[in-house]
C-alpha positions as CSV (number, residue, x, y, z in Angstrom):
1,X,49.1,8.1,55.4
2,X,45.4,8.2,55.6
3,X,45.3,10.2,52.0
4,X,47.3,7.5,50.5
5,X,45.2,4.5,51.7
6,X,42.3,6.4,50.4
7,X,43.8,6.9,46.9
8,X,44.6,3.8,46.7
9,X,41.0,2.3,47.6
10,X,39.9,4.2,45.0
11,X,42.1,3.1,42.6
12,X,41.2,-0.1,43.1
13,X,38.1,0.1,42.9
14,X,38.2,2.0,39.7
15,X,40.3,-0.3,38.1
16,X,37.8,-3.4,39.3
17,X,34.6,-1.2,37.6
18,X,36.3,-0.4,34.9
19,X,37.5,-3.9,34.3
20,X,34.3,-5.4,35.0
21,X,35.9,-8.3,36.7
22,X,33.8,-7.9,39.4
23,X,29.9,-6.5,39.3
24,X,30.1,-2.6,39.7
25,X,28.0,-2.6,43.4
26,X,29.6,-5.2,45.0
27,X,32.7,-3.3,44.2
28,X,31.1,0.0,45.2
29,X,29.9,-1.4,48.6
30,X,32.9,-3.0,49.3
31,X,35.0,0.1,49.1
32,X,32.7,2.1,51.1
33,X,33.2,-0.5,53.8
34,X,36.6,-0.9,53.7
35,X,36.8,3.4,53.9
36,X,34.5,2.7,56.9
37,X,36.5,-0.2,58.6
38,X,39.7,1.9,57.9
39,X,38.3,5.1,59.7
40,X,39.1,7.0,56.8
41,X,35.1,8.4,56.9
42,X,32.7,7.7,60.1
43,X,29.7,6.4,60.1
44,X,28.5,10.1,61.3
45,X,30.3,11.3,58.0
46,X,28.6,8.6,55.4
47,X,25.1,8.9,56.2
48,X,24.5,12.1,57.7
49,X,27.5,14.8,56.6
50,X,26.7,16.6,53.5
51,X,30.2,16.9,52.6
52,X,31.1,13.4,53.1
53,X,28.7,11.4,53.1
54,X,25.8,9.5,50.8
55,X,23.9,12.7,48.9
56,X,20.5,11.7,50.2
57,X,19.1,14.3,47.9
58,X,20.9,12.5,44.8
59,X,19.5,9.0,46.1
60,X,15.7,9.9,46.7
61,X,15.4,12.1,43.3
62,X,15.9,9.4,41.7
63,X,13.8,6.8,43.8
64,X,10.9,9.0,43.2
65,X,11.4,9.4,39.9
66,X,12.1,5.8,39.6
67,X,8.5,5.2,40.8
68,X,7.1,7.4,38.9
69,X,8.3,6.1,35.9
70,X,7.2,2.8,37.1
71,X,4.0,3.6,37.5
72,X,3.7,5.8,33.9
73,X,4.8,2.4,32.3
74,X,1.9,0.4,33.8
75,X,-0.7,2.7,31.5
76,X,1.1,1.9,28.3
77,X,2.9,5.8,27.8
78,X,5.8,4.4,26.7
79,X,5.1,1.8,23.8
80,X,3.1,5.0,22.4
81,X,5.7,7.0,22.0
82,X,8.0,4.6,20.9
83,X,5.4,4.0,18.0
84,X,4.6,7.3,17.5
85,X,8.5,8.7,17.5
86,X,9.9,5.8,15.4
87,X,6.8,6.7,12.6
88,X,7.8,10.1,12.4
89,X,11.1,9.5,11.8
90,X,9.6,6.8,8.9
91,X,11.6,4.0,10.8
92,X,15.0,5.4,9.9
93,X,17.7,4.6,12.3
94,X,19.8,7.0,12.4
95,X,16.7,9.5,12.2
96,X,15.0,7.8,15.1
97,X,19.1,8.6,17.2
98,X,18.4,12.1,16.2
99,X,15.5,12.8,17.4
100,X,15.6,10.8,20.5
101,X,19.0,12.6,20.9
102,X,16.9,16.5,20.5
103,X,14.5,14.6,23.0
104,X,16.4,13.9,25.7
105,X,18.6,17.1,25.6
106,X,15.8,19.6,25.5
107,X,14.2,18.0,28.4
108,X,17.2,17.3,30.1
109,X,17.3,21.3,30.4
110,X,13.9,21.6,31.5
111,X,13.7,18.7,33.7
112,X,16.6,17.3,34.9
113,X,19.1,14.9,33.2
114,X,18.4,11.7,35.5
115,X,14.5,12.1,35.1
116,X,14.6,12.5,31.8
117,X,16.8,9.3,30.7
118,X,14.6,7.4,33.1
119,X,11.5,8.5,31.1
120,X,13.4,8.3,27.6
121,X,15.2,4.6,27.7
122,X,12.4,2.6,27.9
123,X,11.3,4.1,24.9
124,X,14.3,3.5,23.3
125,X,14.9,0.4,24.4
126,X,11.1,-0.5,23.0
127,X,11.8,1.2,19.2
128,X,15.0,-0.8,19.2
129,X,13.4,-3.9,20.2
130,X,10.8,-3.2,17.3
131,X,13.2,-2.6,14.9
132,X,16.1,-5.0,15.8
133,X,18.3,-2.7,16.5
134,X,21.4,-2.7,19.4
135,X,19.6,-0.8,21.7
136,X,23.5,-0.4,23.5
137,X,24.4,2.9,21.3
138,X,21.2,4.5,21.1
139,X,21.0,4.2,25.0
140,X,24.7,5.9,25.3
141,X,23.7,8.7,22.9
142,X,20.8,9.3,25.4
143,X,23.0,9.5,28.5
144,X,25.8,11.9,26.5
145,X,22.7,14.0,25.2
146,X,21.0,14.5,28.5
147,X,24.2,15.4,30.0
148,X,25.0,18.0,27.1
149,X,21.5,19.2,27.7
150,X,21.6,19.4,31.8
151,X,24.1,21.6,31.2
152,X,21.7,24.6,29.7
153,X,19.7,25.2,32.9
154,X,20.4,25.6,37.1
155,X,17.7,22.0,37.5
156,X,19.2,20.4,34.6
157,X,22.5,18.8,36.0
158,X,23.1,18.4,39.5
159,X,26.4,20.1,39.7
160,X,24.4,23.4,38.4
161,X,22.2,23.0,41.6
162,X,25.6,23.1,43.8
163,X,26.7,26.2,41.8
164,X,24.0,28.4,42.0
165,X,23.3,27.9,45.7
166,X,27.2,28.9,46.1
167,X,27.3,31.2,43.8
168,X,23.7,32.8,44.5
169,X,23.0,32.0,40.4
170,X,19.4,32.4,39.3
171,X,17.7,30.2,36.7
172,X,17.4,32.9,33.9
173,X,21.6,33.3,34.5
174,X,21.9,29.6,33.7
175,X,20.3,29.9,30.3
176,X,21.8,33.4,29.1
177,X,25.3,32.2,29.6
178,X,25.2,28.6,28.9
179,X,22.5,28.0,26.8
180,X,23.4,29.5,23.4
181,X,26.4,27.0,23.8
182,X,24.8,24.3,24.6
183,X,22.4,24.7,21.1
184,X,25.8,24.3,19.6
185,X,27.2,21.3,21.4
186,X,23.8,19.5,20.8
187,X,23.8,20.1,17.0
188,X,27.6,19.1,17.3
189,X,26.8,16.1,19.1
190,X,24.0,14.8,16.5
191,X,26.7,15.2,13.5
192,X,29.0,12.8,15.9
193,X,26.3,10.5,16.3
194,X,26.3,9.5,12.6
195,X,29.9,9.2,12.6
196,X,30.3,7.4,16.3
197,X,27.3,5.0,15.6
198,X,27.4,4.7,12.2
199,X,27.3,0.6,12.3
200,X,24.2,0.6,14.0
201,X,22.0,2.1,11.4
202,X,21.4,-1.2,9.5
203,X,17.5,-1.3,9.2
204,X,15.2,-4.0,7.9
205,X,12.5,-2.8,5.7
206,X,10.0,-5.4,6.6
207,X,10.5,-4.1,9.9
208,X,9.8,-0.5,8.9
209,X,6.7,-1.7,7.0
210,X,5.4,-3.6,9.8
211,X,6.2,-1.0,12.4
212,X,4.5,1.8,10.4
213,X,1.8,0.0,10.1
214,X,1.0,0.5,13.9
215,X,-1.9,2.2,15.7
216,X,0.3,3.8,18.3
217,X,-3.2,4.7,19.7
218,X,-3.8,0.6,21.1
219,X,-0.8,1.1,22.9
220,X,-2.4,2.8,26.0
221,X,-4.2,0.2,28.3
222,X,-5.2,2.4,31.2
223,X,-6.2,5.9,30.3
224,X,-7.0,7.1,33.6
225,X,-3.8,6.6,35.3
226,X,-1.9,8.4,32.0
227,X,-4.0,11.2,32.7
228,X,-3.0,11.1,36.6
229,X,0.8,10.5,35.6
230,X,0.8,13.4,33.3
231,X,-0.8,15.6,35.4
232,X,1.6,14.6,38.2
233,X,4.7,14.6,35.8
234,X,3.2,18.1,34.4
235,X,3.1,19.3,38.1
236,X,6.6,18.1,39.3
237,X,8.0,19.7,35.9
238,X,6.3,22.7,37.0
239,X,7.9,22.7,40.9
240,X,11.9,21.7,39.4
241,X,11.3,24.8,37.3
242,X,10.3,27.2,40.5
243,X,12.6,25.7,42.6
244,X,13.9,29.0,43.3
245,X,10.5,30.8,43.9
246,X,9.0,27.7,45.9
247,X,12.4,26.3,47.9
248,X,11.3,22.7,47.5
249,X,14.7,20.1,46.5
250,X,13.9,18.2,43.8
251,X,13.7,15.2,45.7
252,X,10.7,16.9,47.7
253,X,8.9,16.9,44.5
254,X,10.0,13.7,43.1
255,X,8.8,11.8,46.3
256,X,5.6,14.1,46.6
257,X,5.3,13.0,42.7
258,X,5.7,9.4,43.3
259,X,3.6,9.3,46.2
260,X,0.5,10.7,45.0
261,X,0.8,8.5,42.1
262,X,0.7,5.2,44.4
263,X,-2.3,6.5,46.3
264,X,-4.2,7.3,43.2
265,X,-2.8,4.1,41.2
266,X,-5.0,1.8,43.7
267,X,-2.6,-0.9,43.2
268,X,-0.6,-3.1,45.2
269,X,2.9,-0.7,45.2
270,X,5.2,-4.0,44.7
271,X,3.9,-3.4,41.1
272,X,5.3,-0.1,40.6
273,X,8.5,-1.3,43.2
274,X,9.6,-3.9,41.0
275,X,10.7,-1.2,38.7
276,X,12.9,0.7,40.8
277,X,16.7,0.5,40.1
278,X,17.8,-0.7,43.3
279,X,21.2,-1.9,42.4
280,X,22.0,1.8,41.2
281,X,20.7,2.9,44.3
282,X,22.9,1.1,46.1
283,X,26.3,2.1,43.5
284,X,25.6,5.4,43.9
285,X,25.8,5.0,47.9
286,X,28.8,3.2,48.0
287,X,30.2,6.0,45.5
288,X,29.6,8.5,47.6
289,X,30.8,7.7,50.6
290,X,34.2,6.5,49.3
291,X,34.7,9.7,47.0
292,X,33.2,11.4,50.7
293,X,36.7,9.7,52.4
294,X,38.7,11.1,49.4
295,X,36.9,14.7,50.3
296,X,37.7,13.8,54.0
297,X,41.2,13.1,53.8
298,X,41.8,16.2,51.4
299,X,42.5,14.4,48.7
300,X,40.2,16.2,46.1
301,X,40.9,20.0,48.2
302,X,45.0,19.3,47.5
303,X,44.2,18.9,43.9
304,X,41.9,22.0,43.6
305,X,44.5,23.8,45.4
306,X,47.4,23.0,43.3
307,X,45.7,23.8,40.4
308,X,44.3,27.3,41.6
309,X,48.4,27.9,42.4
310,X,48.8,27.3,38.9
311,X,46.6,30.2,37.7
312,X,49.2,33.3,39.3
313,X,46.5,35.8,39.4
314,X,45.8,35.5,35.2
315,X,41.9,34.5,35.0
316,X,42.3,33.7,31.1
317,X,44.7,30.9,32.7
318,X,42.5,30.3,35.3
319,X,39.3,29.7,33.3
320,X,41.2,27.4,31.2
321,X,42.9,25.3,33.8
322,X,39.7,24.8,36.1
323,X,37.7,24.1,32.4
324,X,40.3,21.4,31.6
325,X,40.9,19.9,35.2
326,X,37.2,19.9,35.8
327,X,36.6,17.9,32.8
328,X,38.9,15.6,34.0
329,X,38.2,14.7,37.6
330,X,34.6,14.6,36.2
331,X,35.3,11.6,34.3
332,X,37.0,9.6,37.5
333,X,35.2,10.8,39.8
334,X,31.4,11.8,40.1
335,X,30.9,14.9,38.8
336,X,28.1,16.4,42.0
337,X,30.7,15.6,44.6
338,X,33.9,17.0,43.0
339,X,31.4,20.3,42.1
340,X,30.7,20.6,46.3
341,X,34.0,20.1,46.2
342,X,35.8,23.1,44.3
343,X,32.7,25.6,44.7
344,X,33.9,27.1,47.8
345,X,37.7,26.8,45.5
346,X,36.4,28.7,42.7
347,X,34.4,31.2,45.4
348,X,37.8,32.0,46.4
349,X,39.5,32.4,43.2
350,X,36.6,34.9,42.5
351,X,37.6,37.3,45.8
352,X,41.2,37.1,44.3
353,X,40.4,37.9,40.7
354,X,37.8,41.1,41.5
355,X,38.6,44.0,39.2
356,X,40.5,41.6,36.8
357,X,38.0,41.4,34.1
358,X,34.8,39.3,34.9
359,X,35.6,36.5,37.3
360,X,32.0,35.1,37.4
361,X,33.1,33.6,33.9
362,X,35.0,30.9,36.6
363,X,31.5,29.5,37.5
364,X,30.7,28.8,34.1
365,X,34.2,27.0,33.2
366,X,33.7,24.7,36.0
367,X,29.7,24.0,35.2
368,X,31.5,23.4,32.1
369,X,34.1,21.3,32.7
370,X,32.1,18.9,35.2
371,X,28.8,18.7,33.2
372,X,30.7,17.8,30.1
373,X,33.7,16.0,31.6
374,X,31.0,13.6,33.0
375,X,30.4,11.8,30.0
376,X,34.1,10.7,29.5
377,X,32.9,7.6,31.8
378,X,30.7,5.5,33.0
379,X,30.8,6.7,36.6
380,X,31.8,10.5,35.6
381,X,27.8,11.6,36.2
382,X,24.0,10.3,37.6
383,X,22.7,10.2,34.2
384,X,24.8,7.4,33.1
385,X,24.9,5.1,36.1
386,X,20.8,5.2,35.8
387,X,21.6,4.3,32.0
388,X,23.4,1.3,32.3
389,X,21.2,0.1,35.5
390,X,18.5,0.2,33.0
391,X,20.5,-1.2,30.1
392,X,21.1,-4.1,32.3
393,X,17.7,-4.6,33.7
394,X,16.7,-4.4,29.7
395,X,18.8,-7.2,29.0
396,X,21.6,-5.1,26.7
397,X,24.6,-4.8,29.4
398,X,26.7,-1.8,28.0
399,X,30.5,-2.3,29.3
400,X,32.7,0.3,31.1
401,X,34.8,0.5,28.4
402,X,31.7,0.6,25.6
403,X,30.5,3.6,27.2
404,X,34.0,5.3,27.3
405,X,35.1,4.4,23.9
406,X,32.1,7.0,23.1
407,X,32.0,8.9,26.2
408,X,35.8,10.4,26.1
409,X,35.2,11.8,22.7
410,X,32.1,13.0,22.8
411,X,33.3,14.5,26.3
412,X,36.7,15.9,24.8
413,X,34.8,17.8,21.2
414,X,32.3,19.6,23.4
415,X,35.0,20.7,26.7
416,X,37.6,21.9,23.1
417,X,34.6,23.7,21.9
418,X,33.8,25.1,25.3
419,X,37.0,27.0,25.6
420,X,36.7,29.3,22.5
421,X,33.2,29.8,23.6
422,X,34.2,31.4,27.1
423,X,37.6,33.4,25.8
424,X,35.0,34.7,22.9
425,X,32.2,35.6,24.8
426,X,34.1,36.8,28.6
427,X,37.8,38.0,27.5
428,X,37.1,39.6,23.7
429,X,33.8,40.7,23.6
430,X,32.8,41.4,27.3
């Protein structure tokens, strides 16, 4: 009984964001409560269980990144590079996608994928602005890209962070096995752009005249700060990368980051405050805790289950099924819970497939399946909540269904390329 009034909760609520009927956090909080009210999750499960509740981690990366990026914008960073990246791609639109899209992958691997659309969009939103362009599909291409990206490295996604402490995963085992993919989806991805976005590459010449005609070099207003912010963002770079040799979260870092930066900034913090995303704070909450109840109620476990009944001891069957199903429950439901979720699943299907070829090739279908999956949606991963908080906040709302129109395919090339990529490299050649 309790699973069904959960479902159907959900359901609701999904159908309400997706719809757009009724703003996305009211919606979000709502559900939470009524999952609360209902007993379905406790008040001991939402904000202090780290299997169902609120991923505090999750929340306070990105608040300190938030701040950090707040602060970086005060010194003028951004309007810099939006000069300087929009010259060297001589004001073409499409080029300007491109290599915002190269951008935001790379550094997606070597950050993560929520700091870096955070430090990319405003940029983006900036050359657009500049240019006249609908800042709405260079803005998706950024989420889809860092999510592609994320996918390359253990710090780059969040579901990757889940895997390799389950899995006992190291960094370097990240980037041998899913790397070289990755290269591909990403050079994949920038032939889509040109075909997905194609009616957004009008330019305006006098545009591009004017625009090239910029110092980018007047853009900075407060040289001493950059210096601190890089320094710090050099720093925090530095920590998310030795994460395994230093044992600090990356929320440690973040608000270690952000708080230096507002001691050294010698401003009044509402300054930097004001440009925190607290509505997506707030989403992601009320997301949590009612995909928590779903976790609770063993919803999400029933559906891991069945499909790991499904496999009958062949792992070639197995790899594809938790690829596919991965990829899909990524794009309804957030893809870092649904990853705490079946890691202890795929742990199991592991024990049960030893001395059948290489079953570690599992952990890589399901980093698969949920770091890709998660751009079929709006909601399906971090990156592109934080994108269209800071769409709206930019004044260029991007719709559910906008985002998904793009999203789904985008989602469904790169999991259809995925699967040749793990029956080549784990079942023919291994």
């Amino acid at each position: 009984m309790s699973a069904a009034v959960a479902v159907t909760i959900f359901a609701v609520a999904y159908a309400l964001i997706a719809s757009e009927k009724v703003n996305r956090v009211v919606v979000a909080l709502a559900g939470a409560g009524l999952m609360l009210a209902l007993r379905l999750v406790s008040s001991e499960d939402a904000f202090h269980s780290t299997d169902f509740g609120i991923d505090w981690e999750v929340i306070f990366l990105l608040l300190g990144m938030m701040i950090v990026v707040g602060v970086m914008k005060q010194t003028g960073l951004f309007e810099y590079l939006a000069i300087w990246s929009a010259k060297k791609a001589r004001g073409q639109p499409y080029r300007i996608m491109a290599a915002l899209v190269v951008l935001t992958a790379v550094a997606s691997a070597f950050l993560d994928n929520v700091t870096t659309v955070l430090l990319v969009a405003p940029v983006t939103v900036l050359i657009c602005e500049r240019l006249e362009l609908p800042p709405a599909p260079y803005l998706i291409a950024l989420a889809l890209a860092s999510n592609i990206g994320g996918t390359a490295t253990l710090i780059g996604d969040p579901p990757n962070i889940i895997i390799a402490s389950q899995a006992d995963l190291s960094y370097t085992d990240f980037l041998v096995n899913l790397a070289p993919l990755v290269a591909l989806l990403l050079a994949v991805f920038v032939v889509l752009c040109r075909l997905l976005f194609r009616s957004s590459f009008a330019s305006r010449p006098e545009l591009v005249q004017e625009l090239m005609r910029l110092d980018e070099g007047e853009a900075i207003v407060d040289r001493r700060l950059l210096v601190q912010s890089l320094a710090v963002g050099v720093a925090a770079t530095a920590a998310f990368a030795l994460h395994g040799l230093l044992h600090y979260d990356p929320a440690v870092v973040a608000l270690l980051g952000a708080g230096v930066l507002l001691l050294v900034a010698n401003r009044p913090p509402t300054v930097f405050l004001r440009e925190v995303e607290w509505p997506t704070l707030a989403f992601f909450a009320g997301l949590f805790i009612m995909v928590g109840a779903l976790v609770k109620v063993g919803v999400i476990q029933r559906l891991a289950d069945a499909a790991a009944d499904l496999t009958g001891g062949r792992l070639l069957l197995a790899t594809t099924l938790l690829l596919w199903v991965s990829g899909l429950l990524s794009a309804v439901i957030d893809n870092i819970p649904y990853v705490a979720t079946m890691a202890p699943v795929t742990a199991t299907l592991i024990q049960d497939f030893h001395g059948a070829g290489d079953p570690t090739v599992l952990w890589w279908s399901l980093a698969l399946g949920a770091d890709l999956g998660g751009n079929a949606t709006a909601i399906g991963a971090s990156a592109n909540v934080v994108i269209l908080g800071l769409s709206e906040r930019a004044g260029h709302r991007i719709s559910f269904l906008q985002f998904t129109k793009y999203g789904a395919l985008v989602a469904l090339v790169t999991v259809a390329i995925s699967m040749p990529y793990l029956w080549l490299r784990y079942f023919v050649l291994a």
